[in-house]
C-alpha positions in Angstrom: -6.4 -28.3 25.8 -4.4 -24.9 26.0 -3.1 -25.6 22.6 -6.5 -26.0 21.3 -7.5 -22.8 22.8 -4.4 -21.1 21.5 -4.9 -22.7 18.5 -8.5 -21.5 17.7 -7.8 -18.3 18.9 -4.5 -17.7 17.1 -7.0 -18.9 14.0 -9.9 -16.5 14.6 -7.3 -13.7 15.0 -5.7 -14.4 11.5 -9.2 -14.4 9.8 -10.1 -11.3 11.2 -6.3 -10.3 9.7 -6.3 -11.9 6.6 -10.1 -11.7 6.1 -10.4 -8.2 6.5 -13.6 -6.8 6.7 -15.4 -9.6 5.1 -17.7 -12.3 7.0 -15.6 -11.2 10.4 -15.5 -7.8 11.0 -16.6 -4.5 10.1 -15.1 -0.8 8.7 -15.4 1.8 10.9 -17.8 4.4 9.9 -15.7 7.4 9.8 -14.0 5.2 7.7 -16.7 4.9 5.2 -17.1 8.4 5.7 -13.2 9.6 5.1 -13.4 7.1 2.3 -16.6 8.3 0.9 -15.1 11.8 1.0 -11.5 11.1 -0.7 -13.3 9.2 -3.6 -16.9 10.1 -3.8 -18.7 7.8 -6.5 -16.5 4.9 -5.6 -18.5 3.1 -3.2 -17.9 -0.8 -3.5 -14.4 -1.2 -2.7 -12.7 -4.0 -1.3 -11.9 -3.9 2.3 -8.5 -5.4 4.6 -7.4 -4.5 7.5 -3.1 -4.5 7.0 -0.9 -5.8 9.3 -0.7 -2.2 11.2 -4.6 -2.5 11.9 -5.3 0.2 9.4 -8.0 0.0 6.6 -7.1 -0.7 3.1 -9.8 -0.3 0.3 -8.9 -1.6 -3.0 -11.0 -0.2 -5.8 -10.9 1.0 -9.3 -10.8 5.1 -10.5 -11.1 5.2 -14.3 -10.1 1.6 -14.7 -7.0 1.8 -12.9 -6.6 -0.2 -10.0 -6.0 1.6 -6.7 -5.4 0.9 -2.7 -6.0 3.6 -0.1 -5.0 2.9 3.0 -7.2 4.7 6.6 -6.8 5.0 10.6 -9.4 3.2 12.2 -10.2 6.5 13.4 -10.7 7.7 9.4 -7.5 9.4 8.4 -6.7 9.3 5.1 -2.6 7.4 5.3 -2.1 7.0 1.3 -3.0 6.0 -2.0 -0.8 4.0 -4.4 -1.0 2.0 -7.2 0.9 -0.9 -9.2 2.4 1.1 -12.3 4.8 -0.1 -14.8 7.9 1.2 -15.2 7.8 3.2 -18.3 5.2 5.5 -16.1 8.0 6.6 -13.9 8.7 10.2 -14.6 11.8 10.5 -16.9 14.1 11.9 -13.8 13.3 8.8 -11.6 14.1 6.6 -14.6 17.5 8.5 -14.7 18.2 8.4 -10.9 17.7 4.3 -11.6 20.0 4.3 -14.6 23.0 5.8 -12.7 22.6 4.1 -9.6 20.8 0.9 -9.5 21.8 0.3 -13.2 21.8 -3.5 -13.4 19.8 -4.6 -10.5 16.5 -6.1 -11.4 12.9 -3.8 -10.7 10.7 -6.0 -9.2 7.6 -3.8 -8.6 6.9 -0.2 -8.7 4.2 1.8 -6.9 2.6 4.8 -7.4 2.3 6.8 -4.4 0.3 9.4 -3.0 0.8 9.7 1.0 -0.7 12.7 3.4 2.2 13.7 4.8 4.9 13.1 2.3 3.1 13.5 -1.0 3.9 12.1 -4.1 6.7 9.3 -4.9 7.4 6.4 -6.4 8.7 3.3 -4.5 10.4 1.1 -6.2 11.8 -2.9 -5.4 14.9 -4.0 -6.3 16.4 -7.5 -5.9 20.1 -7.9 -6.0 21.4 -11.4 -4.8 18.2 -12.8 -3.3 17.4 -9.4 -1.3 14.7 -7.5 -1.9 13.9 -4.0 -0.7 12.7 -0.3 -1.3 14.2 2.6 -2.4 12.1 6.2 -2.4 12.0 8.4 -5.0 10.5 12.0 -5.8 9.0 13.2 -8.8 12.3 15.1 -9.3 14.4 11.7 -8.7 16.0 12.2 -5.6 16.0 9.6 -3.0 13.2 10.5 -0.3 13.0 7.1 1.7 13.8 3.5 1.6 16.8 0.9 2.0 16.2 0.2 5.4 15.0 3.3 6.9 
């Protein structure tokens, strides 16, 4: 009977997770609000709550897609969005030449974060490990590998 219990509540929990801020729950209103504020005009996006309990609303600006992530008390955390990697500025493209030269790009982001501003993170995977490295506009390496 305890499994069951755990079970269904171990389930419930990783709707509300997965499911966001669909059928289960529902976006904080200073959410709406800070959202509302950041990105006036866009007002159908997509809501999910991440695995750090934090907001994310996915929704289009000029056809690109975007995700901003929000507190639960409304604090704008970041933007970023999926770009390819002929976007990158032409100094982060260097920075990648000289020092991750032959190691394949998985996936690079666009970011815009509150505190930190704007970089570009980029995943690498080199013999079956993936992971992150930071970059500024300017190419210098501002976070990532395991920090």
């Amino acid at each position: 009977m305890k499994s069951l219990l755990f079970s269904v509540a171990f389930g419930l929990f990783g709707a509300l997770m997965l499911g966001g801020c669909g059928k289960f729950g529902k976006v904080p209103d200073a959410v709406h609000a800070a959202f509302e504020a950041k990105y006036p005009g866009e007002n159908k996006p997509d809501w999910q709550v991440d695995r750090n309990g934090n907001f994310e609303a996915h929704f289009k600006e000029d056809g690109e897609k975007f995700r901003a992530d929000f507190s639960p008390s409304g604090a704008w955390i970041e933007t970023e969005r999926s770009i390819k990697r002929k976007e990158l500025p032409d100094a982060v493209k260097e920075a990648i030449e000289k020092q991750y030269k032959d190691i394949k790009i998985v996936e690079v982001e666009w970011v815009d974060h509150a505190q930190r501003g704007i970089f570009y993170d980029v995943e690498f995977k080199e013999g079956g490990r993936k992971y992150d490295v930071e970059f500024s506009t300017q190419g210098t390496i501002v976070g990532g590998e395991g920090d």
